[in-house]
Structures are given as C-alpha cells and as structure tokens.
C-alpha positions as CSV (number, residue, x, y, z in Angstrom):
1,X,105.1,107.4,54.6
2,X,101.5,106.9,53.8
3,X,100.4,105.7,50.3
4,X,98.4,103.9,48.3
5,X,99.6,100.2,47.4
6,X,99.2,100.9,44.1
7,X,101.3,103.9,43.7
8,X,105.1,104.7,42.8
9,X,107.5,105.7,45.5
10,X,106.9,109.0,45.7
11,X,109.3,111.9,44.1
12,X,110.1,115.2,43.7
13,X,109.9,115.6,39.7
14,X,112.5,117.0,38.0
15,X,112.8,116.0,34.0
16,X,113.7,112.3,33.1
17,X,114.6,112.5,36.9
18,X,112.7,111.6,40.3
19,X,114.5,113.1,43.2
20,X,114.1,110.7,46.4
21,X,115.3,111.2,49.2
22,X,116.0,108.9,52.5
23,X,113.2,109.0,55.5
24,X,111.4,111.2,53.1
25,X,110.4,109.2,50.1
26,X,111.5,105.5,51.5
27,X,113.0,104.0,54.6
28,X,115.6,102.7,55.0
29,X,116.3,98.8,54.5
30,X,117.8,97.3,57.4
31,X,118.8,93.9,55.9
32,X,120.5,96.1,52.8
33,X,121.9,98.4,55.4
34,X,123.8,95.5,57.4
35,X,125.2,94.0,54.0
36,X,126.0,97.6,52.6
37,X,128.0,98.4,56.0
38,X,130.6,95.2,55.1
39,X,130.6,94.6,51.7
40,X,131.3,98.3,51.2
41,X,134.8,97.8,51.8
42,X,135.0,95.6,48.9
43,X,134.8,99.3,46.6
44,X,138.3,99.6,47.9
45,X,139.5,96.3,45.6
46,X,140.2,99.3,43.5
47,X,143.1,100.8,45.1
48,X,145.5,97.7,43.9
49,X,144.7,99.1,40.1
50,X,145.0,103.2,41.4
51,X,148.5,102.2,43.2
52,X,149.8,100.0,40.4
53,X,148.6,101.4,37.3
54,X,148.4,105.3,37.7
55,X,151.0,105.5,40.7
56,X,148.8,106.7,43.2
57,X,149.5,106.7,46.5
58,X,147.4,104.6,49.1
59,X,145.4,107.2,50.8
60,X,145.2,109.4,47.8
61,X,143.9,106.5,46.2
62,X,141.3,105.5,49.1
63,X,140.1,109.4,49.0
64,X,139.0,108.4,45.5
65,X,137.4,105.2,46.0
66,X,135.4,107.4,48.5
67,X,133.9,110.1,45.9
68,X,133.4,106.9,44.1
69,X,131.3,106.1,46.8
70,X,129.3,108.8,46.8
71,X,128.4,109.1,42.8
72,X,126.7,105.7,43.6
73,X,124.3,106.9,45.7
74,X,123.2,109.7,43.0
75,X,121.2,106.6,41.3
76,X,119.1,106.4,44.2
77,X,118.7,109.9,44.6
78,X,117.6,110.8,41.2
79,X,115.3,107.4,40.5
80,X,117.5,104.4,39.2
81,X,116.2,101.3,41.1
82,X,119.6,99.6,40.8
83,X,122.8,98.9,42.5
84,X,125.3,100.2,40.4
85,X,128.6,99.3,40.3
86,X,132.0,99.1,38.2
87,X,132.3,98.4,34.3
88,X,134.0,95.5,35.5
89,X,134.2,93.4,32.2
90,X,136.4,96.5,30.6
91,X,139.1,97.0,33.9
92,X,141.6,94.5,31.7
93,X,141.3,96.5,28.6
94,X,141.9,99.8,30.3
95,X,145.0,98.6,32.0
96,X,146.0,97.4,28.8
97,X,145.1,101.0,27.4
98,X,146.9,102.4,30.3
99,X,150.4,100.6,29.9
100,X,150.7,102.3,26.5
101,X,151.5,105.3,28.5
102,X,154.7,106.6,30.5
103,X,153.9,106.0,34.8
104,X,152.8,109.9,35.5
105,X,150.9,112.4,34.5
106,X,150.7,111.5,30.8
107,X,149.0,108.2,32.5
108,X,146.4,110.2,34.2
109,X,145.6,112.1,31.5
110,X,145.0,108.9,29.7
111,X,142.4,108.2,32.1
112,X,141.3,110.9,32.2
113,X,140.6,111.1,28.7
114,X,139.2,107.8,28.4
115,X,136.4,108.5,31.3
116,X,135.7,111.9,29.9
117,X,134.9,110.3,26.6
118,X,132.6,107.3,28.4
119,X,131.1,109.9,30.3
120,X,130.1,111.6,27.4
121,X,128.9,108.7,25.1
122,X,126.4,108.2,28.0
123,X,125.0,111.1,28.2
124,X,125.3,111.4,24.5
125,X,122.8,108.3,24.6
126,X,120.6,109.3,27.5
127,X,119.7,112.5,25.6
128,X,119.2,111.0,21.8
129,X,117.9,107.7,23.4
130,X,120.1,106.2,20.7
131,X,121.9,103.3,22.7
132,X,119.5,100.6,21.6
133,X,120.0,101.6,17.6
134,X,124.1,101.8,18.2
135,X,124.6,98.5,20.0
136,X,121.8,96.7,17.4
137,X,124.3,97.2,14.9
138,X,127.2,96.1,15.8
139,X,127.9,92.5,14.9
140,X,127.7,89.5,17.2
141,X,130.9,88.4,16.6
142,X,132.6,92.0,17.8
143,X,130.3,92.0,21.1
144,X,131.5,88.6,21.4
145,X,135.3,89.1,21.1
146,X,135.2,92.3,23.2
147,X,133.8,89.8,25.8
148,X,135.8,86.9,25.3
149,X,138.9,89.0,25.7
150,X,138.7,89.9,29.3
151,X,138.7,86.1,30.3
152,X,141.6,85.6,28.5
153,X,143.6,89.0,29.7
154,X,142.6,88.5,33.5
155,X,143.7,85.1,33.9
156,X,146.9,86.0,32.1
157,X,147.6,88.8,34.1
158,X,146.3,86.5,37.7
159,X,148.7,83.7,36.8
160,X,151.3,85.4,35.5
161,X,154.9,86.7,37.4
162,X,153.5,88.8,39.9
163,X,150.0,88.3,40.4
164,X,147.9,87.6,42.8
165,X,146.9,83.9,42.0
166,X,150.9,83.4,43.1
167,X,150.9,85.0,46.1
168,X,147.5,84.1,47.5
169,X,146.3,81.0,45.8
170,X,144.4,79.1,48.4
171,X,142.6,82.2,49.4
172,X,141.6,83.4,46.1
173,X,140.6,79.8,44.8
174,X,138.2,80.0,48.0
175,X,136.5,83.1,47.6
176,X,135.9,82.5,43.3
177,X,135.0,78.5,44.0
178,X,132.4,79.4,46.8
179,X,130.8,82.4,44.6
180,X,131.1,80.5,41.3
181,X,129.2,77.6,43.2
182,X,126.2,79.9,44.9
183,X,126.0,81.7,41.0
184,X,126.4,78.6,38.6
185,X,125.7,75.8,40.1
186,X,122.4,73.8,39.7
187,X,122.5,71.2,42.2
188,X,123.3,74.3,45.2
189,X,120.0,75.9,44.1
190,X,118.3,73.0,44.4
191,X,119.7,72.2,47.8
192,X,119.6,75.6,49.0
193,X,115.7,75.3,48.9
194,X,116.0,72.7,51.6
195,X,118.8,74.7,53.9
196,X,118.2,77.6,55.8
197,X,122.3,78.1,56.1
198,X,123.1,77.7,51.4
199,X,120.0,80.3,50.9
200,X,121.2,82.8,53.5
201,X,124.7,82.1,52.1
202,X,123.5,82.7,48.5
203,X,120.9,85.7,49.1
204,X,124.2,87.6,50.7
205,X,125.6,87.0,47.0
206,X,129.4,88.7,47.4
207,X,129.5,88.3,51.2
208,X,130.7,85.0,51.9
209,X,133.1,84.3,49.1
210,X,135.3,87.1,50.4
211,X,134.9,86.2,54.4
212,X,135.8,82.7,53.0
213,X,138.7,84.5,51.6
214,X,140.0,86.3,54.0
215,X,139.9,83.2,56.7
216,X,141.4,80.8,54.4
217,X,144.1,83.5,53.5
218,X,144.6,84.4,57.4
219,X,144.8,80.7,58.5
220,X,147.1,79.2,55.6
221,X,149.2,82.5,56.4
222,X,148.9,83.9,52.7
223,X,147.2,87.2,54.2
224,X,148.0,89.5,57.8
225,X,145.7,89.1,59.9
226,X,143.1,92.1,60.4
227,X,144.1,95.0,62.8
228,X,141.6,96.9,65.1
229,X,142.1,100.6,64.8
230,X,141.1,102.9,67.4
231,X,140.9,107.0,67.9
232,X,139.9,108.6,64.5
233,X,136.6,106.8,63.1
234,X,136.0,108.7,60.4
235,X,138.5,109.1,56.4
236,X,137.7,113.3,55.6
237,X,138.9,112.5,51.6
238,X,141.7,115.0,50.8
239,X,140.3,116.9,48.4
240,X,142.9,119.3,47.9
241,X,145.6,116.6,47.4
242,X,143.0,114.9,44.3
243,X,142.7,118.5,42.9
244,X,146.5,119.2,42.4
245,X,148.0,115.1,41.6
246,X,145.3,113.7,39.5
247,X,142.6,116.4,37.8
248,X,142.4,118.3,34.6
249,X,143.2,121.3,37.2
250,X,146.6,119.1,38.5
251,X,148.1,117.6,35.3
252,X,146.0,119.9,33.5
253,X,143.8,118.9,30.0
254,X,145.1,116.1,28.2
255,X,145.7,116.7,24.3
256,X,143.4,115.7,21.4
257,X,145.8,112.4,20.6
258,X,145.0,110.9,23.7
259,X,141.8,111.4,23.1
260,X,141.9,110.2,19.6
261,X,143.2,107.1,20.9
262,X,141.1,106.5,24.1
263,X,138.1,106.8,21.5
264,X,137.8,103.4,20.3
265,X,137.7,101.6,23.6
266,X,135.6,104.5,24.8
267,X,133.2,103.1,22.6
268,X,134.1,99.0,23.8
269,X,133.0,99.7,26.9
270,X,129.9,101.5,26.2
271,X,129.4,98.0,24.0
272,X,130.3,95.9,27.5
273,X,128.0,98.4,29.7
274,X,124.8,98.8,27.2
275,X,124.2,94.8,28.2
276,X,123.7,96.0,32.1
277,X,120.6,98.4,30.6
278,X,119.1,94.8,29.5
279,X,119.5,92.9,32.5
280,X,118.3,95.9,34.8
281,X,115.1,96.0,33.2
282,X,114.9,92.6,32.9
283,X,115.4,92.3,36.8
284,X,112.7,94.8,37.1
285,X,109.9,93.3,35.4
286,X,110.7,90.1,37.1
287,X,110.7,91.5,40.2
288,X,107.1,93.6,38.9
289,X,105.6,90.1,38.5
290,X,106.0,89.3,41.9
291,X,104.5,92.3,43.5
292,X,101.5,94.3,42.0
293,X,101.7,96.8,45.0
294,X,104.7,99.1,44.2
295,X,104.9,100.8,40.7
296,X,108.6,100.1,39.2
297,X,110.0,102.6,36.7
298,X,113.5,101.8,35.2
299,X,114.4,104.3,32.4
300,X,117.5,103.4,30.5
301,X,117.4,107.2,28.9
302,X,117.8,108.4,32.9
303,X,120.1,105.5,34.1
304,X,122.9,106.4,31.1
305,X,122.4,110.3,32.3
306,X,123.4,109.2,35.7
307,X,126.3,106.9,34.5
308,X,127.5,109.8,32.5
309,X,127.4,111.9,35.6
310,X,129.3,109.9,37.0
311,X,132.0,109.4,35.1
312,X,132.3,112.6,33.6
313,X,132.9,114.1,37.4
314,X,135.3,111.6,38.2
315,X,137.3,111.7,34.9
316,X,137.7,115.3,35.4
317,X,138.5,115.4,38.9
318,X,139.6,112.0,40.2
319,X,140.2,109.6,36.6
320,X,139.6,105.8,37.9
321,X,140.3,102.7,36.0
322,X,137.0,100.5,36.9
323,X,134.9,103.2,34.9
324,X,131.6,104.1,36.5
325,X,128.8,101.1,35.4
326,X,125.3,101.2,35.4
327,X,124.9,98.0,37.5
328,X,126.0,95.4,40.2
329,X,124.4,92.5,39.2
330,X,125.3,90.6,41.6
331,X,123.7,92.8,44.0
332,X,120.9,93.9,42.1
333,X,119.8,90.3,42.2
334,X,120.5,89.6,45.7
335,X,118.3,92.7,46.7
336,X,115.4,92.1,43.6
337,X,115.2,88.3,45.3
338,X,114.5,89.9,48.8
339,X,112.0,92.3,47.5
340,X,109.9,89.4,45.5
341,X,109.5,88.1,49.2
342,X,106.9,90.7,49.9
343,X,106.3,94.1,51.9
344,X,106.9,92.5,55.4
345,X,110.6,91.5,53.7
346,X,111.4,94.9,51.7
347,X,109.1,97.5,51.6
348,X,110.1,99.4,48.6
349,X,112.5,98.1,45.6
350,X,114.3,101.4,45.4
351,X,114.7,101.4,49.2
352,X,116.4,98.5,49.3
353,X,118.8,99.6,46.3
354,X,119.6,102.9,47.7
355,X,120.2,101.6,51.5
356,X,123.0,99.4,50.2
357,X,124.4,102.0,48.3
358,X,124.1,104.7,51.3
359,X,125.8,102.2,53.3
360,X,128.7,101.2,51.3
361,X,129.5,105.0,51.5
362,X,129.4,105.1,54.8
363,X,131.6,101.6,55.5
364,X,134.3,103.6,53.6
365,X,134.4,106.4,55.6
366,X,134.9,104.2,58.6
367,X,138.4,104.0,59.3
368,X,138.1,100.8,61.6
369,X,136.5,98.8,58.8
370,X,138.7,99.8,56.4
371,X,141.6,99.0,58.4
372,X,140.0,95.5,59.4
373,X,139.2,94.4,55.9
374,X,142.6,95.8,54.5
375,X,144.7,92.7,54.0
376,X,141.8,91.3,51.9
377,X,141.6,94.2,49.5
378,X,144.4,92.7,46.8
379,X,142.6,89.3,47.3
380,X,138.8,90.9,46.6
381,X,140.1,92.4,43.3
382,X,141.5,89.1,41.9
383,X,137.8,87.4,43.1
384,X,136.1,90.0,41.1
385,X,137.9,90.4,38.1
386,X,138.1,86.1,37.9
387,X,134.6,85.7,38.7
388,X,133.7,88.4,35.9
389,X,136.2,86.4,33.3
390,X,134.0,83.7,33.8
391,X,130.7,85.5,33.4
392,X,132.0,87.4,30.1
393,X,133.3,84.0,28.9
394,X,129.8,82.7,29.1
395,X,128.0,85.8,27.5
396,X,130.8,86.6,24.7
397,X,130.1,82.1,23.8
398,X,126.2,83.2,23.6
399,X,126.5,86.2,21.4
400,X,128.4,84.0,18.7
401,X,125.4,82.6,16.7
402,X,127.5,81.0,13.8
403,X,130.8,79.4,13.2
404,X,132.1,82.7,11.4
405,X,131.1,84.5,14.8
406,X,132.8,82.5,16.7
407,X,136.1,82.5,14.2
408,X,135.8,86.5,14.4
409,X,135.5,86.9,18.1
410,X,138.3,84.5,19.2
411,X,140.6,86.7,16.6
412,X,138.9,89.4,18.0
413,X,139.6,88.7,21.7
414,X,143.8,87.4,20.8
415,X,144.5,91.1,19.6
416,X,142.6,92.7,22.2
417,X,144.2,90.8,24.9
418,X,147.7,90.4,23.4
419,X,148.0,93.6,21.6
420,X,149.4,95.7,24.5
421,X,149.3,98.7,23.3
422,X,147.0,101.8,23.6
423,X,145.8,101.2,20.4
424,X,144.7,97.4,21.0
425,X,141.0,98.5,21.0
426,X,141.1,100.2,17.8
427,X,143.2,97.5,16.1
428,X,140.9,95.2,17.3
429,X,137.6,96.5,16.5
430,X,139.4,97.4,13.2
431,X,139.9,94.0,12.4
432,X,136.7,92.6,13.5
433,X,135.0,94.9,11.0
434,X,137.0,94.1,8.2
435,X,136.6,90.6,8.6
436,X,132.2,90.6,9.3
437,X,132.4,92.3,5.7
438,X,135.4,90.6,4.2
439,X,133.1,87.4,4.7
440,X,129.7,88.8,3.9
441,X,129.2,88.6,8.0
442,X,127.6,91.7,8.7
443,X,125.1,94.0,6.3
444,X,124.9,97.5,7.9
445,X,123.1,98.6,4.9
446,X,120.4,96.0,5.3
447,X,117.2,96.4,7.5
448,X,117.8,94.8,10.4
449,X,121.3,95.6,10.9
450,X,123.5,92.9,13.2
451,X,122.2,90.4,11.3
C-alpha cells in the first residue's frame, strides 16, 4: 500500500460512506489481531441475558452473538474508525422493559420492537443530522437520572437472590477491582510509567480483568475449569433455526402497542448512546494531535447510519438485549493509545480498529475458544455490566449542574430502576419532565435550550 504520509486511508467512495477493505486499503494489525482473537469471546457475555430473559436456547443464542459479530465489522468496512460495541449503560433498562412481558414470543416481539425503533432513530439522525439538536435539549437532570439508574438496577439485580455476585463473588470482585484499578486509579498510572508489566496490563484494557477472573474463579472452585475441544473447529450459525424461533418471519410483526410502549426507552437509549458520538470524536482528535501523518475522518452522520444498520438487521432477524452501540470505549482507547505510539507501533488508526473487530468475529466462530472461555461467560457479563454502573454513576453525577438536577435525576433514576414494568421508561421520563418545568428547571422555548 503505497501513499503519501499525508493522505487518508484510502477508499472506495460511496455517499457519507468509505468502503475499506482488509489487505486492500490497510493491513492488518497484528497486536489488535492477537487481543481481538481472546477477548472476542467476551461478545458471548451476552448469552446469560438471551437464555434468561428471552428463553433462548444456548446455541441458538451463540448463533446470534455471531451475526452480532459480524455487524461489527461493517464499521470498519464502511469508514468508522472505532471499536464499536454494546449500548451497555441501557442492558438494565431493557430487561426491565422485557419482564413486562409474558417468557415467549410476545417477549421477542418486544425486542424486537424496541431494536426496530433504535435502529430507526439512528438512521433517522444520520440522515437529518439532527442528533446534536435532540440531545441539546433535553435537560441535565433527565440525562443524569437515565444514567444514574443503571448503577442502581445492576447492583440490585448482581446482589440480589440469584445473581451472580452470590455465586461467584471472589471471581467477580477480581475481574471489576483489577479493571476499576487500571481505569480509575491515579497512583497505577503513575506507576505504570515506571513498569513495563502495569502498562502492558493496562494497554490490554479488558484482557486481564477477565483472565484474573477466570483463575481466581477456577482456583477458589466458584467456576469449572476450561475444557479443550477437539474435531469440529469451526460454529456454522443456524440460520434457519433464528429465522423460524426469533424473527419478524418466526413470531411474526409485533403490534403497534408494543411499539407504542418500547418508544420511550427507544428514545433513553438513543440519550445513553448519543454520548459515545462525543467521546469518539474526541478520541480522534486526540489521537490526530499525535500524528500528522494519517488523515482521521470520524463522521457522527455515517457512524449513527451504521449503528442503525445494525440494529435494524438484528431487530428484525435476530432481536438482542445489549442493543447495537456505536462504541467500545474501553477499546477504542486501548487501540487510539497504541496508535499515538507512532507508524512503527500501528500503521493506520482504522487498521487497528477494524483488525480487532475482524478478529473477535473470527474467535467466535472457533469452537475451541469458545468452549475454553465458557465457564467465564456468566462471570464476564457481571464484570461489564458492574464496571459500566460505575462509569454511568460518574457521568450521570457530572451532568447534574445544580441541586434541582441532582433532586430530579435521583427521582428520576428510583422510578426507572424500581418501576418494573414496561412502561418504567415512559413513567420516568414523564416525571422528569414534569418536574424541570414544575420548578422552572428547563426552558424549551428559550434559546439555548437545556439550560
């Protein structure tokens, strides 16, 4: 690939989008490649939430954590120089959502409904390039209680009868303390600069924690220990099996009142994924400063086209809880760190991005892997969802500017994570708007809405 240092990656034009393609347009990044190979696996945290809230089988439910796979590499293909990754911040709020409905195919239709709608609020955006307008005016305080109510609903539901905090507590404690520590804490990044061991442990962001994890968890007997699979390599996804249990073409369209009441968290976690547009392009131009020999282009218009994508396929043919998000962060940054290194380290920001992502597909494809980091999978969910209370804890605080923001959101955040019922969203945001104008909170009217 011969270019000049001053150009963009090139690309096949086509719109909004640049078409890439592996070998052609970039190379592949082996350092990515290595970490995408085993922290692939860690996608298939989400077949806890597909076997206990929708009732789908375990290899039904890995065949859909594997076209979950693949829409993450469409990013890379049509120009998104991110990792993408879950909604995360929004999984307790859709199980909530999803308990309001009877186990079966009135719960799938649910989701389904749900992701249709996300799927097409993103695209909605992408088109009118809109987002930036429709989050600027909706008040602090609501962005703040949607926020602070995943913190509160994950650790109820981790510490409650019959979660995971109960049944693998040493292991889980591990794997959140040791990623918690590498994220948060001060006094390991200034330590790290002195040991080669903390930064490698650090730069590999997710890794660790969940090896920690799983060896505490095998050693203190909490989790089975690995088993070594030999014969087929390779999961085919059953594609017929997805068409006829969980799609619009299975359980067939779900009616306009399901819609009517998936619309208002539709609309929440739009709020909770618009703040991943920010800290992409803010990631970016960071990254930018660092090197002045690679053009970066991050387009929030394209990147909420290919979210929509995304979850508009899988809502209509495989419906699945964690929402399709526009970002990893924890990923993003790990790979955006390597790149400021220089050309000898990454040779191309969107090489390194889409090399994870091509990897992850392929780690869960292999059966071996799979199989060897199965008894983890249960574990790796709790990590993420904890570690992501913790992180919307800290963001919904910093959205609440004033005492009456803060009053708001924590009302905000009691209904939404005590309310239980498939209506909690609307109630919620209901409430939260009522109360910005009861006490002269909020002026939609006013320039400068938000206010």
């Amino acid at each position: 690939m011969n270019r000049k240092i001053t150009n963009e990656v090139p690309y096949i034009p086509c719109g909004i989008f640049k078409i890439r393609l592996p070998f052609l347009h970039y190379r592949i990044e082996t350092t990515e490649f290595i970490q995408g190979l085993v922290l692939g696996v860690t996608a298939l945290s989400a077949v806890p939430y597909l076997e206990t809230y929708m009732g789908i089988p375990y290899e039904l439910a890995w065949s859909i954590v594997i076209l979950d796979c693949f829409l993450y590499m469409l990013h890379g293909f049509l120009g998104d120089p991110v990792v993408p990754g879950w909604i995360t911040p929004s999984l307790p709020l859709t199980i909530v959502f999803l308990e309001g409905f009877e186990m079966g195919e009135e719960r799938i239709q649910a989701m389904i409904a749900l992701q249709l709608l996300i799927g097409a609020v993103f695209v909605f955006m992408g088109i009118t390039k809109l987002a930036e307008k429709f989050v600027n005016a909706v008040p602090p305080s609501i962005k703040g209680g949607i926020l602070l109510a995943a913190p509160v609903t994950v650790i109820a539901g981790q510490i409650g009868e019959g979660g995971n905090l109960s049944r693998y507590p040493a292991a889980i404690t591990a794997g959140v303390g040791l990623l918690l520590l590498i994220s948060f804490s001060d006094e390991y990044q200034r330590r790290r600069v002195k040991s080669r061991i903390l930064d490698v442990i650090a730069k590999y962001g997710n890794l660790f924690p969940y090896l920690l994890a799983m060896a505490v968890g095998i050693l203190l007997g909490e989790l089975d220990k690995p088993g070594l699979v030999l014969g087929t390599v390779f999961k085919i996804p059953d594609i017929g099996a997805i068409m006829s249990s969980v799609s619009i073409f299975g359980v067939g369209f779900p009616p306009l009142s399901i819609f009517v009441q998936a619309l208002p968290l539709a609309l929440v976690s739009y709020i909770i994924a618009f703040g991943d547009f920010i800290t992409s392009e803010t990631l970016l131009t960071e990254a930018q400063e660092f090197r002045n020999d690679e053009h970066l282009d991050f387009n929030s218009s394209r990147s909420n086209l290919v979210c929509g994508i995304r979850n508009l396929t899988l809502g209509a043919v495989a419906p699945f809880p964690p929402l399709c998000g526009p970002l990893w962060v924890g990923l993003t940054v790990s790979v955006s760190q390597r790149y400021k290194e220089g050309k000898e380290a990454m040779r191309s920001l969107i090489g390194g991005m889409a090399s994870f992502r091509i990897a992850t597909f392929l780690s869960v494809l292999l059966i071996p892997v799979v199989e060897f980091f199965r008894p983890i999978f249960g574990v790796s969910s709790s990590i993420a969802l904890l570690f992501q209370a913790f992180v919307c804890a800290r963001i919904g605080m910093a959205y609440c500017g004033t005492d009456r923001d803060k009053m708001i959101a924590g009302v905000m955040a009691a209904i939404l994570a005590t309310q239980g019922t498939a209506w909690a969203s609307a109630w919620a945001l209901g409430v939260g708007l009522a109360l910005n104008l009861f006490l002269s909170n909020w002026h939609p009217f006013r320039k400068g809405t938000g206010e």
